[in-house]
Backbone as CSV, one residue per row, in Angstrom:
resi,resn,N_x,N_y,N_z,CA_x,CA_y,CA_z,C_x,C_y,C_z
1,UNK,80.543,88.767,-115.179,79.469,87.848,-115.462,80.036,86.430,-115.377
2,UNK,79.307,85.473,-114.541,80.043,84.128,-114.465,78.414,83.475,-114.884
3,UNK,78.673,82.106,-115.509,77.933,81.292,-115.689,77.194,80.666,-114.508
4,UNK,76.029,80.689,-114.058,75.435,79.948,-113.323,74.204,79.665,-112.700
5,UNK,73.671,78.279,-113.096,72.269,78.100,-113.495,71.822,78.127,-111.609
6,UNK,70.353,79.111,-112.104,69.802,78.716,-111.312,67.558,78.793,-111.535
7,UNK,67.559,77.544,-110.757,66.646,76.900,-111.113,65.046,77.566,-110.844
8,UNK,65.951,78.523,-109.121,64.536,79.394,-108.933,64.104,80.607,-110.090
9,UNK,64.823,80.961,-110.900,65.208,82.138,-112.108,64.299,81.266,-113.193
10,UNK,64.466,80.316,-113.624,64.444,79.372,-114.524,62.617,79.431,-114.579
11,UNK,61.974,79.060,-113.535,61.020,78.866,-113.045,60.323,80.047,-113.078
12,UNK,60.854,81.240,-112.753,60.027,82.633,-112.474,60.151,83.011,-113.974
13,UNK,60.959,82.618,-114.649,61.050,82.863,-116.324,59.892,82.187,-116.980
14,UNK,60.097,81.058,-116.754,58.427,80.367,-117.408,57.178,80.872,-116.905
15,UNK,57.478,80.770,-115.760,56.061,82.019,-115.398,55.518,83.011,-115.859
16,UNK,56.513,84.100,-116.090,56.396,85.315,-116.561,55.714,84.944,-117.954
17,UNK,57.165,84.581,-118.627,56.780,84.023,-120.027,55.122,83.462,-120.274
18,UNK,54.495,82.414,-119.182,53.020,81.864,-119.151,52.210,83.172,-119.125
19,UNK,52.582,84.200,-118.135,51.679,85.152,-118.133,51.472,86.253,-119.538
20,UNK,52.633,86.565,-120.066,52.815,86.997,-121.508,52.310,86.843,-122.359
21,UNK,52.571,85.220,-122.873,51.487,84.229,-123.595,49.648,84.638,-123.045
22,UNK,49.439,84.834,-121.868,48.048,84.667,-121.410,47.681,86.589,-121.846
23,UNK,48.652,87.518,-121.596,48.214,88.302,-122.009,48.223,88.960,-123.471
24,UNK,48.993,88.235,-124.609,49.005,88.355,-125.978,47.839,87.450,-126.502
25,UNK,47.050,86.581,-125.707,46.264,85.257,-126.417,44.818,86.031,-126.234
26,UNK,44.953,86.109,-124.400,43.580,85.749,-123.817,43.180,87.541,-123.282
27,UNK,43.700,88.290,-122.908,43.544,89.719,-122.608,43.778,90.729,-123.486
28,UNK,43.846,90.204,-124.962,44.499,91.245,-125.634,43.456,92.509,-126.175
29,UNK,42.110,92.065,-125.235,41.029,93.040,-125.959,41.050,94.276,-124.667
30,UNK,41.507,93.787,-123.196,41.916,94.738,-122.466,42.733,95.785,-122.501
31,UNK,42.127,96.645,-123.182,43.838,97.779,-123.484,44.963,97.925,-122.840
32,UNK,44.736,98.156,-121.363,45.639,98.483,-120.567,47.028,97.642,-120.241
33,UNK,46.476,96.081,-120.088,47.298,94.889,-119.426,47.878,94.992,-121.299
34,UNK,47.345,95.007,-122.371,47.896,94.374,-123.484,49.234,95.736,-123.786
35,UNK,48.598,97.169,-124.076,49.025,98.328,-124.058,50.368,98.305,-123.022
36,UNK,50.551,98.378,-121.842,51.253,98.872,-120.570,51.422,97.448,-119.982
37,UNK,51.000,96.988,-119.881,51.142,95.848,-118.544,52.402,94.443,-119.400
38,UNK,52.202,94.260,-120.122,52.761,93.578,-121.105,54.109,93.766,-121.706
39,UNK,54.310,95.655,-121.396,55.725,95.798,-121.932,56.270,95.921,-120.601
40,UNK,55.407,96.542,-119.259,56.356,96.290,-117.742,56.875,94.923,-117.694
41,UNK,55.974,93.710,-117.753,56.536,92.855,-117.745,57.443,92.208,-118.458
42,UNK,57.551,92.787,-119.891,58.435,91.706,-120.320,60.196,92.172,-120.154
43,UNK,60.006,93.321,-119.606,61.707,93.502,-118.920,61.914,92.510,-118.084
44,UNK,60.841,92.763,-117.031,61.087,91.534,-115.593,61.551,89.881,-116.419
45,UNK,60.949,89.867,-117.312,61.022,88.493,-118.113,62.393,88.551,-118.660
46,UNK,62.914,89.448,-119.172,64.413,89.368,-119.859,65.595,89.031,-118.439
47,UNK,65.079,90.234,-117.497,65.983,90.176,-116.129,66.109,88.841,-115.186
48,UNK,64.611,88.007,-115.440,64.646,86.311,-115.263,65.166,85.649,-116.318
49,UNK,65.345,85.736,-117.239,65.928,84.819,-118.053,66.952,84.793,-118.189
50,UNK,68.010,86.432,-118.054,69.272,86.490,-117.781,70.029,85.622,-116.745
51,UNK,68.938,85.676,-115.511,69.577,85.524,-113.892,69.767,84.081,-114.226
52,UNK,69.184,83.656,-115.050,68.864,82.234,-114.908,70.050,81.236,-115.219
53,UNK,70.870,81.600,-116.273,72.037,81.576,-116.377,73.528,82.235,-116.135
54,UNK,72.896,83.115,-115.515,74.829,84.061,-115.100,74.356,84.493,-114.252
55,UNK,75.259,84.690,-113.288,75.491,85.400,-111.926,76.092,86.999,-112.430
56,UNK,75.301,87.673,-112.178,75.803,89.503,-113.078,75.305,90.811,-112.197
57,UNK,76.305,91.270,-111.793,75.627,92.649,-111.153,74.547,92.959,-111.353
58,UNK,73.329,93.023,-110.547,72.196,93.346,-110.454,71.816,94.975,-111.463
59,UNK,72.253,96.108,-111.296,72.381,97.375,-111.478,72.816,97.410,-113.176
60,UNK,74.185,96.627,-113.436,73.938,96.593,-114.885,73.434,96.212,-115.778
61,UNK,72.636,94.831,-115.136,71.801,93.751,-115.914,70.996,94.931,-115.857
62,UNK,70.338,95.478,-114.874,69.093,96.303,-115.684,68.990,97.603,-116.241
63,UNK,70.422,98.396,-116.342,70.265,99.471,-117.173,70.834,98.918,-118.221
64,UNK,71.494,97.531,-118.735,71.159,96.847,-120.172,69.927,96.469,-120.668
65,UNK,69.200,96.029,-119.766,67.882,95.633,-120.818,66.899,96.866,-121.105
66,UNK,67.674,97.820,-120.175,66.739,99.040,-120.536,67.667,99.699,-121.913
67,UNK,68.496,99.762,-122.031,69.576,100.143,-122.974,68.593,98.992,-124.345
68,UNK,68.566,97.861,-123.898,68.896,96.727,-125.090,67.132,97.207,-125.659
69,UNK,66.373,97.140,-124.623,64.979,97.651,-124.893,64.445,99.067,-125.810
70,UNK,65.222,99.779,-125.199,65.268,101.233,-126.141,65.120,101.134,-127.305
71,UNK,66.828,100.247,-127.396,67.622,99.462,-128.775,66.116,99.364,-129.655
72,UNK,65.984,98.769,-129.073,64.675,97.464,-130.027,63.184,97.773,-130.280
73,UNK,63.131,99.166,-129.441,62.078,100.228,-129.709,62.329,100.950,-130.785
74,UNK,63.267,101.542,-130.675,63.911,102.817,-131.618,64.116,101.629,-133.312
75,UNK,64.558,100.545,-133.189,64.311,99.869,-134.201,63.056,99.800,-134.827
76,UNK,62.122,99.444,-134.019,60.749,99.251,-134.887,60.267,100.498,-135.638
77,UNK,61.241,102.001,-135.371,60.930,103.103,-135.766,61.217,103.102,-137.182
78,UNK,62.178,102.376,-137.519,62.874,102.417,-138.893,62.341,101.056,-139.474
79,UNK,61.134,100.251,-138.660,60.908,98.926,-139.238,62.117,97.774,-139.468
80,UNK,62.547,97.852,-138.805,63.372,96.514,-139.056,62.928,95.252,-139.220
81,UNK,62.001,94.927,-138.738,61.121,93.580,-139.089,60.958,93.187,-140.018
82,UNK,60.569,94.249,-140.985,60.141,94.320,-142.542,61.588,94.594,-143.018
83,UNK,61.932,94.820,-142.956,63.837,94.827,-143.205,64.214,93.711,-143.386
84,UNK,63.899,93.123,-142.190,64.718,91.703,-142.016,64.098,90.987,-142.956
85,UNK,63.168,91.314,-143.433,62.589,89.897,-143.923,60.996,89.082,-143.572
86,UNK,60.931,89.639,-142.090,60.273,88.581,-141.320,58.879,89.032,-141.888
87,UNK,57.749,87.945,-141.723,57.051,88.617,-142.335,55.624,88.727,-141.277
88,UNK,54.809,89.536,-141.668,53.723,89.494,-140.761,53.008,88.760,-140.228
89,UNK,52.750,88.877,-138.701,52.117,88.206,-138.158,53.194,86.520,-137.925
90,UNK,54.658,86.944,-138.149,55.210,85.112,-137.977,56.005,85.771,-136.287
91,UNK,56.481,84.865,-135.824,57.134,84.759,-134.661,58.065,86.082,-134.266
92,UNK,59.116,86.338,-135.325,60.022,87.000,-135.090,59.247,88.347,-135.438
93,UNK,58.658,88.988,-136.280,58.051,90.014,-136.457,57.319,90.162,-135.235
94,UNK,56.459,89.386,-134.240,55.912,89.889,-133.448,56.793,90.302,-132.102
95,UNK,57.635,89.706,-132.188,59.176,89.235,-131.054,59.296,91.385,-131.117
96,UNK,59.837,91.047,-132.290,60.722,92.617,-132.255,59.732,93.762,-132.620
97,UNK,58.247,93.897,-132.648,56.884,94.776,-132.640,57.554,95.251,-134.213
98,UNK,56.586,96.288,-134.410,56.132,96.954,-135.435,56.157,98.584,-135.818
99,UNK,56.155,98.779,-134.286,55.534,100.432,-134.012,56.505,100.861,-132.993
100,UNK,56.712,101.941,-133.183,57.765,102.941,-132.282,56.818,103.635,-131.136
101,UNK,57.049,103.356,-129.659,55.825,104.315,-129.208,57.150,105.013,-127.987
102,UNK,57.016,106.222,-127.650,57.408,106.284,-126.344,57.103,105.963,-124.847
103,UNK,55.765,106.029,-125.595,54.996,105.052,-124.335,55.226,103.883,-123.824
104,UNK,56.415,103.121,-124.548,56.527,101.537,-124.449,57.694,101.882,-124.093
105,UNK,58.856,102.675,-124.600,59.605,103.153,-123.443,59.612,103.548,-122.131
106,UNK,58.634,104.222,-121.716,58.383,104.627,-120.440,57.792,103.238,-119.780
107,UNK,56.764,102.228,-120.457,56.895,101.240,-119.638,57.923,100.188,-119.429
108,UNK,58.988,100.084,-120.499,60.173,99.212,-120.024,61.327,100.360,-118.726
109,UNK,60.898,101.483,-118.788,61.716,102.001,-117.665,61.090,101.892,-116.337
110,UNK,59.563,101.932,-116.180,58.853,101.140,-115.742,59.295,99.924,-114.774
111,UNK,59.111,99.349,-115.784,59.507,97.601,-115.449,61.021,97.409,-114.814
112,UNK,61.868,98.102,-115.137,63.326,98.353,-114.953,63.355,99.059,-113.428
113,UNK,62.582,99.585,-113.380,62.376,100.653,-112.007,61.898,99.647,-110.922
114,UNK,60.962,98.862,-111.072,60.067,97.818,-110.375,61.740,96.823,-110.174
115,UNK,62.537,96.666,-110.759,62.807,95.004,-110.940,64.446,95.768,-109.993
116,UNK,64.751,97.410,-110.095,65.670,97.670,-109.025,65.011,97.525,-107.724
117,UNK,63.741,98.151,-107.548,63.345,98.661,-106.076,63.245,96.869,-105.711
118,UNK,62.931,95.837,-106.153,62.384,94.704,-105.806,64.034,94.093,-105.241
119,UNK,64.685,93.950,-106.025,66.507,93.819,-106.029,66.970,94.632,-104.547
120,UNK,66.834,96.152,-104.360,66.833,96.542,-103.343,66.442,96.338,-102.106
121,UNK,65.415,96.023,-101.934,64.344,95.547,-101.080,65.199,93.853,-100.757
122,UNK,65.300,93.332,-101.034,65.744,91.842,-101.012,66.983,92.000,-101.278
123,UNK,68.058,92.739,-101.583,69.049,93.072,-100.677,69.140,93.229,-99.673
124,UNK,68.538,93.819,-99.265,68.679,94.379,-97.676,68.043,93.638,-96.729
125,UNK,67.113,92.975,-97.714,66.517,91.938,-96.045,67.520,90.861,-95.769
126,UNK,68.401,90.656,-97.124,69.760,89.345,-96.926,70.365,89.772,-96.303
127,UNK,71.293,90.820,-96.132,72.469,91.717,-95.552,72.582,91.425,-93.858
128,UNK,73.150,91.144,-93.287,73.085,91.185,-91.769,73.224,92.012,-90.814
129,UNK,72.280,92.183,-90.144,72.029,93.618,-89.250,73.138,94.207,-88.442
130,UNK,73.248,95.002,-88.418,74.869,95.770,-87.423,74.633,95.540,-86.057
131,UNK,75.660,95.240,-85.854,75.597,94.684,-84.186,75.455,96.058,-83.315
């Protein structure tokens, strides 16, 4: 892992992040995008925010945030929120959820799955063709 900013990462991070915000504010009566769509994306959002500062093997950055994601699922099983302290409805309680689902696992593997094939795909169109 080496340090190094880059600006197009930076940019697709606030994005994501804008769309997040738009679907916790403004869609949250849509089940599906709030339910599923919301936890695909917010891997893609960790995997931009990483890139954004370090240059890191593609492949491990994302079976960590799927690792770190699990992590932080399997936490809300034992409530850690309410552990910590944090209290309902403030920033950090909503940050780290409430509820254990497997379903929110399967969509951060999901999202993890999307953010290799996309990595793949744009590998290979960089790579230079064999003579």
């Amino acid at each position: 892992m080496k340090l190094q900013f880059s600006l197009k990462y930076v940019l697709l991070t606030i994005f994501i992040f804008l769309i997040e915000v738009l679907i916790a504010t403004k869609l949250k009566d849509i089940f599906f995008v709030r339910a599923y769509l919301g936890d695909v994306i917010v891997v893609i959002l960790l995997y931009t925010f990483v890139k954004s500062f370090f240059r890191v093997n593609n492949q491990k950055l994302i079976l960590g945030i799927l690792i770190f994601s699990c992590m932080v699922e399997f936490a809300q099983y034992f409530n850690i929120a309410e552990k910590l302290g944090f209290q309902e409805g403030s920033l950090m309680y909503i940050v780290i959820g409430n509820s254990f689902s497997w379903i929110d696992i399967l969509c951060y593997a999901v999202g993890c799955l999307l953010i290799y094939l996309f990595v793949k795909v744009t590998e290979n169109e960089t790579l230079p063709a064999n003579p």
